[in-house]
C-alpha positions as CSV (number, residue, x, y, z in Angstrom):
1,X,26.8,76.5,-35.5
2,X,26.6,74.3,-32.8
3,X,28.6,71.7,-34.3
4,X,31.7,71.3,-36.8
5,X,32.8,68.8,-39.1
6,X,34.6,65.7,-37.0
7,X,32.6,66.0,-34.0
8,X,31.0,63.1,-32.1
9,X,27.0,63.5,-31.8
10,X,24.4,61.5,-30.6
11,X,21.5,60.3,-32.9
12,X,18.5,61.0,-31.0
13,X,15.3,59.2,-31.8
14,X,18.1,55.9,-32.4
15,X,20.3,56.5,-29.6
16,X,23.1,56.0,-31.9
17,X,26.3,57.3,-31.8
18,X,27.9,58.7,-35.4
19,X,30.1,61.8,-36.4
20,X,29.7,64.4,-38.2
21,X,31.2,64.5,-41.9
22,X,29.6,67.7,-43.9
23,X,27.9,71.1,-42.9
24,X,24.8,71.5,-45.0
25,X,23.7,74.3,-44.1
26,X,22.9,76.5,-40.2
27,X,20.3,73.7,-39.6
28,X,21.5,70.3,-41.6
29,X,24.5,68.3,-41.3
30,X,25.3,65.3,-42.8
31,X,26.1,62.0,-40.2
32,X,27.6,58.8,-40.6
33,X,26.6,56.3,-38.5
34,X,28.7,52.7,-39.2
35,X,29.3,53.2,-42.3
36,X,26.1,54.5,-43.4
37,X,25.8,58.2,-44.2
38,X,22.5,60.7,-44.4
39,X,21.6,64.3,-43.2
40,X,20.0,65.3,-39.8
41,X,18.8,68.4,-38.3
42,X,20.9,69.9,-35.7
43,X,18.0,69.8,-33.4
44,X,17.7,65.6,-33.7
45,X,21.3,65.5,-32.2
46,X,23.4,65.8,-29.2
47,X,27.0,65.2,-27.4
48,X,27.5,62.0,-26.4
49,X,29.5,62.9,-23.5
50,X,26.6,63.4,-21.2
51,X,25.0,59.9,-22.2
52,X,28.4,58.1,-21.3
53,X,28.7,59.8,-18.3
54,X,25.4,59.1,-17.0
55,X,25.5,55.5,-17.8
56,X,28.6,54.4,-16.1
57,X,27.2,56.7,-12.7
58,X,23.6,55.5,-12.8
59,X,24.1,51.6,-14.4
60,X,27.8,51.1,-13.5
61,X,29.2,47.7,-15.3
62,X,26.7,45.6,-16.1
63,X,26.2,42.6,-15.0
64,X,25.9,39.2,-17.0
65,X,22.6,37.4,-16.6
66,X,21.7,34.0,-14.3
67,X,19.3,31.8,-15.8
68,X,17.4,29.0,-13.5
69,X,20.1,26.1,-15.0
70,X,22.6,28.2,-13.9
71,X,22.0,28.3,-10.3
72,X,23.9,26.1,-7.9
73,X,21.8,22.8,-6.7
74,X,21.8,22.1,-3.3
75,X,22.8,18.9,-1.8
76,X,18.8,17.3,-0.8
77,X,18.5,16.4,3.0
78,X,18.7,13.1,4.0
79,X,15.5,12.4,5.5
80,X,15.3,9.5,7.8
81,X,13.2,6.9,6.7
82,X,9.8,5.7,8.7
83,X,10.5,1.9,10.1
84,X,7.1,0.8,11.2
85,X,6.8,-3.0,9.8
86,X,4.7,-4.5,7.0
87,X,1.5,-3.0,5.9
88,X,-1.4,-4.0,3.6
89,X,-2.9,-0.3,2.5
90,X,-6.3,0.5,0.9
91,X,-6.8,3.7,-1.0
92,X,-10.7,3.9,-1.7
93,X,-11.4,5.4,-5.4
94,X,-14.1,8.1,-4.8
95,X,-17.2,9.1,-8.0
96,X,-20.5,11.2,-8.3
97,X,-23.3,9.0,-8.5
98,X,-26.6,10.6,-10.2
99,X,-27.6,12.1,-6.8
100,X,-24.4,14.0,-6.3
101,X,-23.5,11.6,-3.6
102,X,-19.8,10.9,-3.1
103,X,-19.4,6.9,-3.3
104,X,-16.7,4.6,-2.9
105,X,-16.3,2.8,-6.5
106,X,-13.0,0.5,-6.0
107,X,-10.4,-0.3,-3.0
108,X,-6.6,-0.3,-4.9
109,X,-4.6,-2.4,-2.6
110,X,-1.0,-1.9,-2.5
111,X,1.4,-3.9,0.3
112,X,3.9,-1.3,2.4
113,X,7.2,-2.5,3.1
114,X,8.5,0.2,6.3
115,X,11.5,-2.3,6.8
116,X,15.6,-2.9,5.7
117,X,14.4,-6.3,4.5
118,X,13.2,-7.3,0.5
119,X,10.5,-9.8,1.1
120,X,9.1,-12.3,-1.6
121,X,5.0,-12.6,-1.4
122,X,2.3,-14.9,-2.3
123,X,-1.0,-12.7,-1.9
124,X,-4.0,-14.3,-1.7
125,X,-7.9,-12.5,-1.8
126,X,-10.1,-15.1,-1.1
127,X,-14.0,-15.1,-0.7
128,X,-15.7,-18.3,0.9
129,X,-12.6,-20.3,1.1
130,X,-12.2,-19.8,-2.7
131,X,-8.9,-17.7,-4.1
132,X,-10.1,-14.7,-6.3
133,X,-7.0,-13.7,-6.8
134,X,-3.5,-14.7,-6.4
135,X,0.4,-12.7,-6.6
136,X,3.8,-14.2,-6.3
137,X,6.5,-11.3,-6.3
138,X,9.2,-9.2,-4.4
139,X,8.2,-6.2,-2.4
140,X,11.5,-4.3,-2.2
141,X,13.0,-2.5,1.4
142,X,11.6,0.7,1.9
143,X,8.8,0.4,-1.1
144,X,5.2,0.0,-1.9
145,X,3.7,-2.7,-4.3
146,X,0.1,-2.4,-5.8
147,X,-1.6,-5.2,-6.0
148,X,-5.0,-5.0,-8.0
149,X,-8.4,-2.8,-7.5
150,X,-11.4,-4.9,-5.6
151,X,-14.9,-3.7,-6.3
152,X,-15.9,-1.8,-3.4
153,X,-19.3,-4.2,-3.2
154,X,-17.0,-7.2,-2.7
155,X,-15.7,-5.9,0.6
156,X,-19.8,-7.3,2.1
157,X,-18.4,-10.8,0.9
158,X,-16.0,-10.6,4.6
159,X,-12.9,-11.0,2.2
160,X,-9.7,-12.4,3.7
161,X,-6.4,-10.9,2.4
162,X,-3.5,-13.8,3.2
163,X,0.0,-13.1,2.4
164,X,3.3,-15.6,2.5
165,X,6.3,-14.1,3.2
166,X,10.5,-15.0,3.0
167,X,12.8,-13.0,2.2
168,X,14.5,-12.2,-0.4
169,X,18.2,-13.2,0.4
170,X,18.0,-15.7,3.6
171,X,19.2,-15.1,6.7
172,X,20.4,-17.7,9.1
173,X,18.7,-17.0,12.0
174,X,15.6,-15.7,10.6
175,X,12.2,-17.9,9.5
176,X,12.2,-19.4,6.3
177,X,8.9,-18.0,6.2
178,X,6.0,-16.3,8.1
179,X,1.9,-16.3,7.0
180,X,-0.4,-12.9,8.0
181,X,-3.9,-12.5,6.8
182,X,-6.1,-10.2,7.9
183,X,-10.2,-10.8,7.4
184,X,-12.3,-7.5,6.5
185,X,-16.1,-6.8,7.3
186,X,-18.0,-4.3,5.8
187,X,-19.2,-2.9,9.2
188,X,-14.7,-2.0,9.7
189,X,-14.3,-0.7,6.3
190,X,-17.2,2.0,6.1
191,X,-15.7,3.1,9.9
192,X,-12.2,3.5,8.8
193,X,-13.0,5.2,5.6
194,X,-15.1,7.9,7.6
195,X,-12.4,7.8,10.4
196,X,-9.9,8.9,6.9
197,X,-12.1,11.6,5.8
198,X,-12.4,12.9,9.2
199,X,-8.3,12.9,9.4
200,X,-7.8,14.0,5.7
201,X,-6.0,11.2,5.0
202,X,-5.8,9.2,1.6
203,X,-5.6,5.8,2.7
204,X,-6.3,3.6,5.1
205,X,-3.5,0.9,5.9
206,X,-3.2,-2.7,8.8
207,X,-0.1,-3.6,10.2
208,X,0.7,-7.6,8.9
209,X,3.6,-7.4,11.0
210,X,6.3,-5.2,13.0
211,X,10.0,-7.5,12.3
212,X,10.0,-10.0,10.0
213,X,10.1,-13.1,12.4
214,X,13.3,-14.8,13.7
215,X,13.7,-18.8,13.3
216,X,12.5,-21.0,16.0
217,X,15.1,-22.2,17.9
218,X,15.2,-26.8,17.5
219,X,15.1,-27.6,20.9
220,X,16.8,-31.2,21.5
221,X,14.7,-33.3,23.9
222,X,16.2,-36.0,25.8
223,X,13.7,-38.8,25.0
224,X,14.8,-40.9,27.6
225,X,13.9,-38.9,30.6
226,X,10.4,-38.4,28.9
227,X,9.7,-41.8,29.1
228,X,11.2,-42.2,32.6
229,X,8.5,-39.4,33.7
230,X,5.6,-41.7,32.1
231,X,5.4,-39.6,29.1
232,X,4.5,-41.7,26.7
233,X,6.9,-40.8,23.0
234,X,5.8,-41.8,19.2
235,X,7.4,-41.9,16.3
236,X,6.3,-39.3,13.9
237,X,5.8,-41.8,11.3
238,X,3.5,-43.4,13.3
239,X,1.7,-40.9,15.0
240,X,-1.5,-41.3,13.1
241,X,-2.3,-44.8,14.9
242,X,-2.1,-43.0,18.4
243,X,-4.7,-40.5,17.3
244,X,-8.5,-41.0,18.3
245,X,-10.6,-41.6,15.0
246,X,-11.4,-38.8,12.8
247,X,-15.4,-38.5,12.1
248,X,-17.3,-37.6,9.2
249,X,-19.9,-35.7,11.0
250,X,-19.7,-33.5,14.0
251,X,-22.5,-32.3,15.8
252,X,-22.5,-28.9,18.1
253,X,-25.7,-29.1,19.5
254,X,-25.0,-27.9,22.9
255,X,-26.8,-31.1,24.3
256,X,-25.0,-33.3,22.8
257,X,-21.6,-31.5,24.3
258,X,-22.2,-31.6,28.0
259,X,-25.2,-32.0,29.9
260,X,-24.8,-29.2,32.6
261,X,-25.6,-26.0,29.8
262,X,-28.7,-24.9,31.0
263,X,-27.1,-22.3,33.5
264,X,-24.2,-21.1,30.9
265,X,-24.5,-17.9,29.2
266,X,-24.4,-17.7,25.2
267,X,-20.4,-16.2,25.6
268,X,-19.9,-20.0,27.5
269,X,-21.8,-22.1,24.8
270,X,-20.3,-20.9,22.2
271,X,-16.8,-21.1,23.0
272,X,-17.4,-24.5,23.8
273,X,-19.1,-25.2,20.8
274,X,-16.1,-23.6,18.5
275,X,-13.6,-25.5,20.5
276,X,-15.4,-29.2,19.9
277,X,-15.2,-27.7,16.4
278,X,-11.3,-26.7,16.1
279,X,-10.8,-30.6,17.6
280,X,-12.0,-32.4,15.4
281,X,-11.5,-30.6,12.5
282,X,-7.7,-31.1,13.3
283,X,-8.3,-34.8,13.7
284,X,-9.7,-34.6,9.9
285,X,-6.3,-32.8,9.0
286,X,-4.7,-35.2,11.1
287,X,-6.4,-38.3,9.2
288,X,-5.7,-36.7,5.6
289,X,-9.7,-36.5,6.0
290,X,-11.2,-34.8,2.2
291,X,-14.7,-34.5,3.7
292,X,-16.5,-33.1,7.2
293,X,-19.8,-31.9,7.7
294,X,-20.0,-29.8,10.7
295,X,-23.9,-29.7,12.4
296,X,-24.3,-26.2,14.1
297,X,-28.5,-25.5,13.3
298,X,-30.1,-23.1,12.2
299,X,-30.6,-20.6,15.2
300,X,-29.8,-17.3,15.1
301,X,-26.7,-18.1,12.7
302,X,-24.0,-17.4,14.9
303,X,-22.5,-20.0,15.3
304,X,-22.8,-20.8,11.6
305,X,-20.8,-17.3,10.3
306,X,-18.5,-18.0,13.4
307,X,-17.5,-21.3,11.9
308,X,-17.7,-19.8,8.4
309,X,-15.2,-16.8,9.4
310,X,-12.4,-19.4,10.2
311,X,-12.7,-21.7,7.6
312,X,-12.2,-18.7,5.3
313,X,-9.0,-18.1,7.0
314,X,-7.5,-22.2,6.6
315,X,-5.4,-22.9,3.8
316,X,-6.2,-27.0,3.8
317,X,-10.0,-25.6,3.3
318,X,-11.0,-25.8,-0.7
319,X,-14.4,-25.0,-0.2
320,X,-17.6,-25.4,2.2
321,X,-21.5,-24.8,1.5
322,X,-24.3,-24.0,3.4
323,X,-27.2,-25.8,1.9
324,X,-30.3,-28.1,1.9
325,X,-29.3,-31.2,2.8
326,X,-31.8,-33.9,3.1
327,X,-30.5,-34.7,6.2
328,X,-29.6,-31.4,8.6
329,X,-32.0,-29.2,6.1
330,X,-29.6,-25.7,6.4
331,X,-28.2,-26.6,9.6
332,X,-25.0,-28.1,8.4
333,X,-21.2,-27.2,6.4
334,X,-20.2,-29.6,4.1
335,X,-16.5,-28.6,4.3
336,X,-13.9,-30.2,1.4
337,X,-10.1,-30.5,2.2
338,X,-7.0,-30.0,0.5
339,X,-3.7,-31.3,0.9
């Protein structure tokens, strides 16, 4: 009999331990295993010893499991922030169309802040002088700020994108507040956004400024040496009576600008003609002037979108046309001002 009443055995198909209680007969014995008792054949069952042995050689202690919450956190890195100024940041929204073309659906706008400063905005989108859109808020240090999704198609409209900065908690020395605008044309946008695909980049982004400006120093001017020198002094209340006349109508016929044009190049003419046109429409500002029609002709139209391009970028401006008039036919802005 290999073994006797009392000894230890191993339960083979369970891996149980028990002992043995009873001696059926030269192949049976009866086992309890934890209280619960029932024969085996000597063949299902073995010493223990060897399993015992074998575990603490092979497996030694074992050892208590880590799970993932467990595990020590590192520290994260600091990483330096980026300081590169005030951005304005276009992130084109790409679709299928029925050919299986890739097309540019909307631009999402969002305003970059790269600097230490929290600035508070007014954001303008304007088209023709007229305000689309309009945002007052605070763009916090370090941050991004969306603004709102423009129509791709818009962006042929030349659209001009005018902020108004100050900041968030004054400084003493710094401006109370600064203006950037920046005017799109279609022609710029298609060339960055093939410039981005090239690159792999998701957006594309123009600075609005590096440092948020410092204040102008007030430079005291001794009045009395000025008018010793001949320089003639007004008051500012007054100023308006020492100004030449505002006009109504201005035209920029070359001809009627200076009579030596026939040997200047196109370049010459027009910077003459945009420069008789930045005068007096200063003098109209100057005069609290509601009204100016500005004569440029029909031509090949450059001079008319030239003129058109800066009025879209003057605040006083509430809105110009280009249309029959019985007068200049299309040859003339009728621009209205603000104040």
């Amino acid at each position: 009999m290999k073994f006797q009443v009392g000894d230890k055995v191993l339960v083979l198909h369970s891996n149980e331990e028990g002992e043995v209680i009873d001696i059926i007969n030269d192949k049976m014995v009866m086992v309890e295993v934890r209280g619960v008792r029932f024969p085996a054949y000597i063949d299902q069952l073995d010493f223990p010893y060897f399993k015992r042995f074998s575990e603490k050689k092979m497996f030694g202690k074992e050892k208590s499991k880590k799970y993932v919450d467990d595990i020590k956190k590192e520290k994260p890195q600091q990483v330096p922030k980026k300081r590169d100024g005030v951005w304005i940041s276009f992130l084109p929204v790409i679709d299928t169309d029925e050919f299986g073309d890739d097309v540019v659906e909307t631009l999402k706008v969002h305003l970059v802040n790269r600097t230490e400063r929290a600035l508070n905005f007014i954001y303008r989108l304007q088209f023709f002088g007229e305000t689309e859109f309009e945002l007052k808020n605070v763009v916090n240090s370090f941050n991004d700020f969306y603004l709102h999704d423009v129509p791709f198609a818009d962006m042929s409209d030349n659209p001009s994108f005018s902020f108004e900065f100050s900041l968030a908690q004054p400084e003493k020395n710094k401006a109370d507040y600064y203006e950037s605008s920046i005017k799109l044309k279609p022609k710029q946008i298609f060339a960055r956004i093939e410039e981005m695909n090239k690159k792999g980049e998701a957006t594309i982004a123009y600075k609005l400024f590096d440092d948020y400006p410092d204040k102008m120093p007030d430079d005291q001017l001794d009045f009395d040496s000025l008018i010793t020198k001949g320089i003639k002094v007004y008051n500012a209340k007054e100023v308006r009576k020492h100004l030449p006349p505002a006009r109504t109508v201005v035209d920029l016929h070359i001809e009627k600008l200076t009579d030596e044009w026939q040997h200047l190049s196109n370049a010459e003419i027009l910077d003459i003609q945009l420069r008789e046109f930045e005068k007096w429409y200063e003098l109209a500002l100057a005069h609290h002037q509601h009204h100016l029609i500005i004569i440029h002709g029909v031509g090949s139209g450059r001079l008319r979108d030239e003129i058109h391009d800066i009025l879209r970028l003057k605040k006083e401006v509430k809105t110009f046309v280009n249309q029959y008039h019985s007068s200049f036919g299309y040859g003339a802005t009728e621009i209205y001002l603000q104040y």
